[in-house]
N, C-alpha and C positions, 0 to 999 in steps of 0.2 A: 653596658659599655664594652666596646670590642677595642683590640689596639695591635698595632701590629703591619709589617708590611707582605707586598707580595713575592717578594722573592727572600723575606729576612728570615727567621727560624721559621716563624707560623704565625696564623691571626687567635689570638686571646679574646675571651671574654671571662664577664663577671657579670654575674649574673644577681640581685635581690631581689627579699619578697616571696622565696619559695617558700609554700607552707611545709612542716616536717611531715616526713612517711611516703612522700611522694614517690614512687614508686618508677624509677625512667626507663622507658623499655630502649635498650643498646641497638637493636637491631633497626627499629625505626630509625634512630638517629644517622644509623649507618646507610641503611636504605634512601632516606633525604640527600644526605651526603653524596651518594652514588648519582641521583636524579640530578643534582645540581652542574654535575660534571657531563652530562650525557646530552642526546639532542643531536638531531643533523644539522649540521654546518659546525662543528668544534672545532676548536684547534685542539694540535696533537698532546699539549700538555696537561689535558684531561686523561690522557691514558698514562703520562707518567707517573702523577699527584696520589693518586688513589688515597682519597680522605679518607679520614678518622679523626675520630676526637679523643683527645686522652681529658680526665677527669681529674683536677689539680684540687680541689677541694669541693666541700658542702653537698659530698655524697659516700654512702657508707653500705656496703655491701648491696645497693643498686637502690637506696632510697636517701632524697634529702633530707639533710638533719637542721632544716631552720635555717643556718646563717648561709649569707654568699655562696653561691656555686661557681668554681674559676676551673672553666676548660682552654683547651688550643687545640687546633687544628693547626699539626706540621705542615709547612712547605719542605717537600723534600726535594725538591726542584733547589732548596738553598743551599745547599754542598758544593753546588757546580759554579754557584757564585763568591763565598767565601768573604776575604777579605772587600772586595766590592760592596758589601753590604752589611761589614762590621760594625757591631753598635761604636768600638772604640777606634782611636784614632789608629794607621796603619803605616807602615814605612812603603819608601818606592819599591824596594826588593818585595815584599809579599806583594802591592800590589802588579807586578812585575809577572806574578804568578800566573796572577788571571787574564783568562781573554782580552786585549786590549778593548774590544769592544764593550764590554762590561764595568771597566773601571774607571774610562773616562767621562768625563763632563758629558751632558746632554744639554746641549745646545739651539735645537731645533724643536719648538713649542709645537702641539698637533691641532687643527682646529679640532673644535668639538669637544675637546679636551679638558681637562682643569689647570692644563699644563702652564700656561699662559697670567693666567687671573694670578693662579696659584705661587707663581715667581713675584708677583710680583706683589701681591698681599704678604709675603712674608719673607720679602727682600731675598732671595735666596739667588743663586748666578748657576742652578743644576736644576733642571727638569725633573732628573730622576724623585729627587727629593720630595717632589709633589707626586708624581703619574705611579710611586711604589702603594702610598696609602691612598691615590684614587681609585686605585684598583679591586674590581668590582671579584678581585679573590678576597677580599676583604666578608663578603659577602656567605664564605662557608662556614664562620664564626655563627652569623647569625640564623642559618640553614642548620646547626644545630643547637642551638638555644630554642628556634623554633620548633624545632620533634619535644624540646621538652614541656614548651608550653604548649603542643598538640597533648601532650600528656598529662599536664593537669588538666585539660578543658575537656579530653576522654571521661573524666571520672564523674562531670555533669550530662554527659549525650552531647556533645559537640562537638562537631567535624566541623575540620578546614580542608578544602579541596582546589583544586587550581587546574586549568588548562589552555591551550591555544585557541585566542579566535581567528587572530588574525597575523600572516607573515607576508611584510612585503605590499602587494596589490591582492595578496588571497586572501578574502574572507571566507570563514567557516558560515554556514545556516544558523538562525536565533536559534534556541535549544531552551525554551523559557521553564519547562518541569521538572529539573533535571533532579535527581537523589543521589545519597552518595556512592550508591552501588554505579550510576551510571560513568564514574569516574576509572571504574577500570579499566575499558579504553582505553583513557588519556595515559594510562600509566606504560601501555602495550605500544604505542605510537610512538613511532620515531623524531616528531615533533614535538608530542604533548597537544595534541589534538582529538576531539568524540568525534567527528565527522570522517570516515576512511577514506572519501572522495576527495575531500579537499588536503586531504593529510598529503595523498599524492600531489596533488598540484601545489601544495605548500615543499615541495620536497624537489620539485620540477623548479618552482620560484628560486630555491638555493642553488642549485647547479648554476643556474644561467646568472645569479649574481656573484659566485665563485670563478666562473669562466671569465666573468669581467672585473676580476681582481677589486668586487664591489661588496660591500655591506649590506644587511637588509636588519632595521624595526620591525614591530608589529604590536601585539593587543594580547595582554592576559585577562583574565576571568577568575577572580578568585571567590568562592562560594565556601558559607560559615551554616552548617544547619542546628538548630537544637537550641539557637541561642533564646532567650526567655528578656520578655519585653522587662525593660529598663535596666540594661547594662549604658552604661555612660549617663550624661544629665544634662538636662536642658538650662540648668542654673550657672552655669557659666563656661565660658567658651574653650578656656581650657579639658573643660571636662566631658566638652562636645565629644561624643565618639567617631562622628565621621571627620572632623575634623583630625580627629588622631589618628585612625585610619589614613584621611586623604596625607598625610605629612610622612606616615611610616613607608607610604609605597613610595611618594617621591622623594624619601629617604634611598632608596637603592638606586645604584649609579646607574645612568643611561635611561631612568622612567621621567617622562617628562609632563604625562597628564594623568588624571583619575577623574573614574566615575562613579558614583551611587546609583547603582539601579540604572532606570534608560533618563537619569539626567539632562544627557543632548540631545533624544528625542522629546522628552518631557518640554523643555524649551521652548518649542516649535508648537504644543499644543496648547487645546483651553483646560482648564482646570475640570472641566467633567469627564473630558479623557484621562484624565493623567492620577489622580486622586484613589488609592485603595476604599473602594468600600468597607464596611464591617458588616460580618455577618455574625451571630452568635445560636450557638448548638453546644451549650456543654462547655460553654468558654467563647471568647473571643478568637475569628480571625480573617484573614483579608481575605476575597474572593479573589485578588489579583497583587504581582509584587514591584511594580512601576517603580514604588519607592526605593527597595532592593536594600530591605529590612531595617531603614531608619530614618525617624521620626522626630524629630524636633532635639538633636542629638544624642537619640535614646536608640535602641535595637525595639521592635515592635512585635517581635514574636514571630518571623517572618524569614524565610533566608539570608541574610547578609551577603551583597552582591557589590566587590567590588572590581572596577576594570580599571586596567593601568595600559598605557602609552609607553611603549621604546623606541627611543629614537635608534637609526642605527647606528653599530659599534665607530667611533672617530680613527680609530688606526686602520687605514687602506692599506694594503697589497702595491697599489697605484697610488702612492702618495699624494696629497694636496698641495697645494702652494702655502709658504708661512716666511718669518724672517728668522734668523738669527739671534740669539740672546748677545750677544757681544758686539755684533759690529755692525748688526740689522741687516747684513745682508741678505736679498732672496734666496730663499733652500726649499727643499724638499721636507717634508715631515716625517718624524723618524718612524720607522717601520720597526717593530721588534718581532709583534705576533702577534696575529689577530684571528678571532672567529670573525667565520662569513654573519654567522648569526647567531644570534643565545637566547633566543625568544622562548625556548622549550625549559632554559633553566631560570631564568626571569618568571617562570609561572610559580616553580618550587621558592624561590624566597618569594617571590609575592606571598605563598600562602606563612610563612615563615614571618614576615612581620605581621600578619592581619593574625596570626595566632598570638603572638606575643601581644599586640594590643588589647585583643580580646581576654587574654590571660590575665593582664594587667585591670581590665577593670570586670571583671568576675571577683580579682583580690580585693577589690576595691567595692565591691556591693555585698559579697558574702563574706570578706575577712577569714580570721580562722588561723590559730598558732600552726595546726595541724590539719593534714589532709580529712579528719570524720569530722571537724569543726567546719569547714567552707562546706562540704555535704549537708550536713544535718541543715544547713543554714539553708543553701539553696531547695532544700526538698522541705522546709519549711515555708517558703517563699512563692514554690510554686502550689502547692498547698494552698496559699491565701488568695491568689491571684486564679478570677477566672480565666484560663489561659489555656488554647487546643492547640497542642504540639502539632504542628503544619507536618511533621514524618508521620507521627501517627493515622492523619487522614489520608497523603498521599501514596503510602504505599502499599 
């Protein structure tokens, strides 16, 4: 559960379900943190923010001790705001203080936005009131919640990895073998893209939609290795994993599709194209990963491949056409600050919730008070299952 606005102290969360001893490495988290703000086409408020998570409980000299873990990440950008975004009520003199622009009513709903629905599903006559908790700053809460669920799922061999396919009209080349060394790249890219070729013309694409005071979507690639067949279950729908998967990615603001695997190509063919064989040597496993590692809402032993849709950012430079909250008249759409595009930090929480998910039911198939309990369990598990880790043959 995360809580919290974009320009108020900071985004909170609470985290359950940590097993004890868990061991969170700080620098990862920082590092995600840093990834999440970075990318061509930002806006300048990525270099003012410079996250951190400070650690409010259910961690004890760098290991969890079992109950609730409660961190925030400060907005320090909320100083300049003040009374404008006071949890309590304010007199006219303080707010008198602040920029006029900051203290008044918002007025002018954005299309694309939640600004709109948002007033009006919770009667509310201020914009601001919706567009502060739409705000996909909400999203560095869960960029580190997710380093720490990349850190329990370390202590089984599981990596979660993310990159650029696609920005704007540029696609990147399929790239269907990839491991998780080939992720280095993505991390050295100014986009978050493996392909260097297209990395430039993905970087060519943002100038010319910056020069026309325009937006640009695109496509992440989020890739899970190590996972061992039957995390999630096919016994009910809730417990479907790609299901929970497809939900956690169009959980983050502005993603508006997901895929498993080549799903929309799979579509379009027959069933003996599309279908993993099995081959067995010493265990089970697929000659091929179409599926994009799961199976009747189970992981299959397989990579875990998911791909997520961004629509692009709704606050323009070049405003859109919209009306009035009070007197309907036609306006402009209000402008505060926008990236040209975020597609490169939409890769890092993509991999930020598919870790958490995955986190989540690893707790939920191996249990365990404590970090050697969910171990012992899983290296039990794989023990009974004939089962050939797909790293260990392809590297």
């Amino acid at each position: 559960m995360t809580a919290g606005e974009s320009h108020g102290p900071g985004i909170t969360a609470v985290v359950a379900g940590l097993p004890a001893g868990l061991e969170v490495d700080r620098e990862r988290m920082r590092r995600d943190l840093a990834r999440r703000q970075a990318g061509y086409g930002r806006s300048p408020r990525q270099q003012l923010e410079k996250d951190d998570a400070e650690i409010l409980g259910g961690l004890r000299h760098g290991k969890t001790l079992g109950g609730p873990l409660a961190l925030i990440v400060r907005n320090r950008d909320h100083e300049n705001w003040g009374p404008a975004m006071s949890a309590w009520p304010v007199t006219d003199l303080e707010l008198a203080s602040v920029a006029a622009r900051r203290s008044r009513k918002v007025i002018v709903p954005r299309p694309g936005h939640a600004d709109l629905a948002g007033v009006l599903k919770y009667d509310l006559d201020d914009v601001r009131n919706v567009l502060e908790r739409a705000s996909a700053r909400e999203t560095s809460a869960r960029v580190a919640v997710g380093a720490i669920a990349k850190d329990l799922l370390g202590l089984l061999d599981i990596e979660v990895h993310g990159h650029v396919v696609r920005i704007g009209g540029v696609t990147a080349p399929p790239l269907p073998d990839l491991v998780p060394a080939d992720f280095e790249r993505a991390l050295a890219s100014d986009v978050g893209c493996l392909h260097a070729d297209t990395e430039a013309a993905m970087i060519a694409e943002i100038d010319a939609a910056r020069k026309d005071q325009d937006t640009l979507g695109g496509v992440v690639e989020i890739r899970a290795f190590g996972c061992p067949p039957g995390l999630g279950s096919h016994t009910e729908p809730r417990l479907r994993l790609d299901a929970r998967l497809a939900a956690a990615a169009l959980g983050i603001q502005a993603m508006k599709g997901v895929e498993i695997g080549d799903a929309w190509a799979n579509a379009g063919r027959r069933g003996s194209e599309v279908h993993d064989e099995l081959e067995y040597e010493d265990g089970y496993r697929r000659a091929t990963n179409r599926a994009g590692g799961l199976e009747g809402g189970m992981t299959n032993g397989e990579p875990v491949v998911v791909r997520i849709a961004m629509k692009p950012l709704p606050t323009l430079m070049k405003p859109l056409r919209t009306a009035t909250l009070d007197t309907h008249e036609p306006a402009t759409a209000l402008v505060e600050r926008s990236d040209t595009t975020a597609v490169a930090a939409a890769a890092v929480v993509g991999e930020a919730v598919v870790a958490f998910e995955l986190a989540r039911a690893v707790r939920e198939k191996f249990g365990g008070d404590a970090v050697g309990d969910m171990v012992a369990a899983h290296a039990a598990y794989l023990e009974r299952i004939p089962w050939q880790h797909p790293a260990r043959v392809r590297r």
